[in-house]
N, CA, C and O atoms as a GROMACS GRO file, in nm:
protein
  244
    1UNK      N    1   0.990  -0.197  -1.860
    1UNK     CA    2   0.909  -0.085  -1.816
    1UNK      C    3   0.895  -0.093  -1.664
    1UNK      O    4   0.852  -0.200  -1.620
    2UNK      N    5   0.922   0.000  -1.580
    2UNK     CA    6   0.892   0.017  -1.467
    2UNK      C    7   0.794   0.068  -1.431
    2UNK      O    8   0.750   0.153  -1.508
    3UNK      N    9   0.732   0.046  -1.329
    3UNK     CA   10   0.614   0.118  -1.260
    3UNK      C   11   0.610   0.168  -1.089
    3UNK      O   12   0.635   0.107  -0.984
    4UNK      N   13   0.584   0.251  -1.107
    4UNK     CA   14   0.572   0.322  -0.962
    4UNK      C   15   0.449   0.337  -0.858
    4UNK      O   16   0.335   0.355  -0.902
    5UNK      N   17   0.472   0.329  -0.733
    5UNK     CA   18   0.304   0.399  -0.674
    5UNK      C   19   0.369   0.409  -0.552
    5UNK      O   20   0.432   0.330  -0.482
    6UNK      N   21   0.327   0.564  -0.540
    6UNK     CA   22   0.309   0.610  -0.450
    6UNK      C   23   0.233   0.575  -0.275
    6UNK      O   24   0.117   0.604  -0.249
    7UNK      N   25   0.306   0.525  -0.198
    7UNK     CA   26   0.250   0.484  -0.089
    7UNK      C   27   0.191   0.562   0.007
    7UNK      O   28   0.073   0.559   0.041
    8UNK      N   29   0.311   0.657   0.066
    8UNK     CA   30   0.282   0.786   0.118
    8UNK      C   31   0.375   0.933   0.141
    8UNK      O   32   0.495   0.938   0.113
    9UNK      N   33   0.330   1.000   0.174
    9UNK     CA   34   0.452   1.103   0.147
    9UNK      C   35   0.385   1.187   0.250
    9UNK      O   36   0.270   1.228   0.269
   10UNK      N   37   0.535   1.199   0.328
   10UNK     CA   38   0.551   1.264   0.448
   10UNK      C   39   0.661   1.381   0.460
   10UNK      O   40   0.775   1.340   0.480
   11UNK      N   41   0.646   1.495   0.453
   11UNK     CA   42   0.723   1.609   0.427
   11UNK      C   43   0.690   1.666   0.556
   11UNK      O   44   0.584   1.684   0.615
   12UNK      N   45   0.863   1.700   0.595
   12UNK     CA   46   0.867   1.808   0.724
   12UNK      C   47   0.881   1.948   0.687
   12UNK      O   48   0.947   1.983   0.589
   13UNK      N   49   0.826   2.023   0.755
   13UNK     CA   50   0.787   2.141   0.712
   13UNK      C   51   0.764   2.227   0.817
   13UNK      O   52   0.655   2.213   0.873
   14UNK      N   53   0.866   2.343   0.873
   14UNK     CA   54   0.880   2.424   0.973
   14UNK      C   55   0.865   2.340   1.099
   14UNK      O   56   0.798   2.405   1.179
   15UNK      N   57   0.889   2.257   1.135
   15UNK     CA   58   0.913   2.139   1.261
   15UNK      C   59   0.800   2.119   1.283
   15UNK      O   60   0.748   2.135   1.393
   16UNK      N   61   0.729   2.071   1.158
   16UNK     CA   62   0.592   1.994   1.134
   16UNK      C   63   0.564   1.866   1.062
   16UNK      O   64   0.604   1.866   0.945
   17UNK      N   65   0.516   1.775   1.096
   17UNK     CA   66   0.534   1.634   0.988
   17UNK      C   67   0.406   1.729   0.898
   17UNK      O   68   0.340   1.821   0.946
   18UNK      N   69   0.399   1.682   0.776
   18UNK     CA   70   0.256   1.713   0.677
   18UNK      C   71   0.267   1.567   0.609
   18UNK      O   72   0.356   1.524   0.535
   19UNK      N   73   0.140   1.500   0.659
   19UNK     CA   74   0.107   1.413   0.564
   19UNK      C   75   0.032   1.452   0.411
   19UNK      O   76  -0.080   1.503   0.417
   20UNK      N   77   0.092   1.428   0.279
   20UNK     CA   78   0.084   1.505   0.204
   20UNK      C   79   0.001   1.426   0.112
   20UNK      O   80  -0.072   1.477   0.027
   21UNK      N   81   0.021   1.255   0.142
   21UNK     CA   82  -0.070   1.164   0.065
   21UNK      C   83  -0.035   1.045   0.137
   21UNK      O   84   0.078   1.017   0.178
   22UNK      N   85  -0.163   0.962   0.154
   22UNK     CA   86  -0.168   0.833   0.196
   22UNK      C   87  -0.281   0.730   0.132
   22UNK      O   88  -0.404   0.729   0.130
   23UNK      N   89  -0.160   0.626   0.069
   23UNK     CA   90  -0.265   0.566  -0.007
   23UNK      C   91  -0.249   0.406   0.013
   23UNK      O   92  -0.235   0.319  -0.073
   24UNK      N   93  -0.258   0.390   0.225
   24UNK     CA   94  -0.239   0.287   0.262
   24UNK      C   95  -0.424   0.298   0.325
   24UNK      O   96  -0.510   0.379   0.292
   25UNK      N   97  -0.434   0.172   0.433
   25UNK     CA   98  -0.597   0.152   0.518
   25UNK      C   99  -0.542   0.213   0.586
   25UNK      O  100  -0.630   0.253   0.662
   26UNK      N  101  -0.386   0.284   0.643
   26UNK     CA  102  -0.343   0.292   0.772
   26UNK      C  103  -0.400   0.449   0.823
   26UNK      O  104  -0.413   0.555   0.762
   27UNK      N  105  -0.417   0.421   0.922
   27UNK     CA  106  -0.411   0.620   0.946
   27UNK      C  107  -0.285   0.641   1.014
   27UNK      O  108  -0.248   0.602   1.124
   28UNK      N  109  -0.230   0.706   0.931
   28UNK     CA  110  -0.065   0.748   0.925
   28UNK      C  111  -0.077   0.817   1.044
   28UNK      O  112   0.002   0.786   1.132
   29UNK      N  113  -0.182   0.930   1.075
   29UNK     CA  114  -0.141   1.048   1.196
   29UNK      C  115  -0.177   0.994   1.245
   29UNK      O  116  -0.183   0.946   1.132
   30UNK      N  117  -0.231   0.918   1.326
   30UNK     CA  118  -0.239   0.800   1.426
   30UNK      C  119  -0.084   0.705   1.485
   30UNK      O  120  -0.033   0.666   1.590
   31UNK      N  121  -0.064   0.703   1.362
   31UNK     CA  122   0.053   0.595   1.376
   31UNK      C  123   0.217   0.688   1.412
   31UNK      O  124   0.322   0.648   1.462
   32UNK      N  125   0.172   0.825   1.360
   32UNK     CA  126   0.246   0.914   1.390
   32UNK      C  127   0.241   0.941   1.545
   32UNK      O  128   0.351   0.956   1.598
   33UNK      N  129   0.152   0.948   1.610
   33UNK     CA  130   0.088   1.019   1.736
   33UNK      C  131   0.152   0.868   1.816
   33UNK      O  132   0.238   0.886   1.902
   34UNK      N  133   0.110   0.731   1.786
   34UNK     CA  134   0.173   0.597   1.865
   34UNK      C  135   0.314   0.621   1.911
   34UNK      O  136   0.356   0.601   2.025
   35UNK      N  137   0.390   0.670   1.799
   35UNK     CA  138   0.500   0.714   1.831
   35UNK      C  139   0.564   0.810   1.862
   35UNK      O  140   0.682   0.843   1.846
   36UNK      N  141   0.456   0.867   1.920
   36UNK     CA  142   0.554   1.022   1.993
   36UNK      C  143   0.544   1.146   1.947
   36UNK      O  144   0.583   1.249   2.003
   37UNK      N  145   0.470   1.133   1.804
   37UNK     CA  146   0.434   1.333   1.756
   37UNK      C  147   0.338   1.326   1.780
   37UNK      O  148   0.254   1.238   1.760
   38UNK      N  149   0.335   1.470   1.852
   38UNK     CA  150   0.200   1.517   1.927
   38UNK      C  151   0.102   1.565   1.770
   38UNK      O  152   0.129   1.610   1.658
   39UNK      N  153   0.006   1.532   1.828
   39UNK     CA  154  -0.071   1.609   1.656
   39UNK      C  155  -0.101   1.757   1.670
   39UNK      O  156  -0.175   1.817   1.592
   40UNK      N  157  -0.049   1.804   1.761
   40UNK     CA  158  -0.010   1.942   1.732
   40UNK      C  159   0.110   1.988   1.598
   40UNK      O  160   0.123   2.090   1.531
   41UNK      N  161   0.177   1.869   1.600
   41UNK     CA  162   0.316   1.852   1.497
   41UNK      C  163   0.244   1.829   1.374
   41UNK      O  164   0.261   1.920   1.292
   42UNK      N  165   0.212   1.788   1.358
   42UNK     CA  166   0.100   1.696   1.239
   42UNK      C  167  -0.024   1.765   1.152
   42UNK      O  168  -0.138   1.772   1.199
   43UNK      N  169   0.016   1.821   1.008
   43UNK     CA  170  -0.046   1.886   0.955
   43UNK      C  171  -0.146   1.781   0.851
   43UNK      O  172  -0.072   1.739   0.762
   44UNK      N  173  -0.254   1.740   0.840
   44UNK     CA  174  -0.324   1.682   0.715
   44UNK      C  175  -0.326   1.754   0.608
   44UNK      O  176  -0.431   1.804   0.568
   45UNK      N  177  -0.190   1.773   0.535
   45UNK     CA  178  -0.172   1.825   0.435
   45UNK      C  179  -0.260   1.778   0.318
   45UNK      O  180  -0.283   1.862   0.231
   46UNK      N  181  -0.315   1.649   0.302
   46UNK     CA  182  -0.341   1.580   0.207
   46UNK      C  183  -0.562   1.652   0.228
   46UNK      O  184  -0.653   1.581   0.184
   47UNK      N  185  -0.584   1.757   0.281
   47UNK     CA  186  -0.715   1.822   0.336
   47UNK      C  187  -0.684   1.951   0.263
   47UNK      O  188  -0.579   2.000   0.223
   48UNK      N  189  -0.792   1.984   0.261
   48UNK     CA  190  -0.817   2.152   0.214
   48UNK      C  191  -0.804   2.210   0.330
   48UNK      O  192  -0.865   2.159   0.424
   49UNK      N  193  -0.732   2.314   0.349
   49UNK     CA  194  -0.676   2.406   0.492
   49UNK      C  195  -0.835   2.417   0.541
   49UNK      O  196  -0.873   2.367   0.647
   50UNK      N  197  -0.928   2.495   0.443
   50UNK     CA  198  -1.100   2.496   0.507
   50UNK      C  199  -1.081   2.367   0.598
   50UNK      O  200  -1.092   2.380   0.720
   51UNK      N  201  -1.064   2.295   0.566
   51UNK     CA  202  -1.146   2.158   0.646
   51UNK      C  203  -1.021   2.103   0.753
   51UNK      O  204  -1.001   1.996   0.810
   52UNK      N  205  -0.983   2.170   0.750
   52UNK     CA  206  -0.798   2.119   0.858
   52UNK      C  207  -0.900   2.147   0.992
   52UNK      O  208  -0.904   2.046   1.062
   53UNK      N  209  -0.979   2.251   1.042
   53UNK     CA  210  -1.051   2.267   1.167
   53UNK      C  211  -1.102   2.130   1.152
   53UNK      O  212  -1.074   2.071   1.257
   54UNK      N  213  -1.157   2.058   1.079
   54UNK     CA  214  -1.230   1.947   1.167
   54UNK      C  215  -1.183   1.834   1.211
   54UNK      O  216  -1.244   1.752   1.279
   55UNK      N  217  -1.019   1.825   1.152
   55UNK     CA  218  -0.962   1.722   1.176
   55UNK      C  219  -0.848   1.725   1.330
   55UNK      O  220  -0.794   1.831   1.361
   56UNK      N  221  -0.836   1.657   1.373
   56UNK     CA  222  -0.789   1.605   1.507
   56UNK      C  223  -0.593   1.649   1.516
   56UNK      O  224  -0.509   1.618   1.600
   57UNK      N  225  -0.583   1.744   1.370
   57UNK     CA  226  -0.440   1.763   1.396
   57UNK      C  227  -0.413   1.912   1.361
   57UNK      O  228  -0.507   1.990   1.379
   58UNK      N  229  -0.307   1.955   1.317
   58UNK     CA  230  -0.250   2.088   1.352
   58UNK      C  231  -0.341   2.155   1.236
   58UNK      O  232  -0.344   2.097   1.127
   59UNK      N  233  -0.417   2.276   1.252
   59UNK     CA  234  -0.481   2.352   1.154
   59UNK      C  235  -0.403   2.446   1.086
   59UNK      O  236  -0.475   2.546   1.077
   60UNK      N  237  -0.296   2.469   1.034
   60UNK     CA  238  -0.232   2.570   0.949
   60UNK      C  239  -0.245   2.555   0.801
   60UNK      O  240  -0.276   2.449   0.747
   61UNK      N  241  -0.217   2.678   0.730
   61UNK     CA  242  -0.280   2.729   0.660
   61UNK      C  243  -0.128   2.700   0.548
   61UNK      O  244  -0.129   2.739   0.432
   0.00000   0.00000   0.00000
């Protein structure tokens, strides 16, 4: 029997990273931003679009 888990999942999307799930301590868009994507690039997909305004990266819908 095999078993799986999901670590994180990162889907590009119209020349956007979307973090879609993260189920590390890490803050991925952070670690994204260390290396060079602006968090303008950077959607918190893994947020309700409502609540994308409060977070520190790209608000689309």
């Amino acid at each position: 029997m095999k078993h799986f888990c999901l670590v994180f999942l990162l889907i590009i999307i119209d020349e956007k990273v979307w973090v879609q799930e993260n189920n590390t301590e890490i803050e991925i868009g952070e670690e994204l931003v260390e290396r060079g994507i602006v968090r303008e690039d950077i959607v918190a997909g893994l947020i309700h679009p409502d609540a994308r305004v409060d977070t520190a990266y790209a608000n689309v819908i």
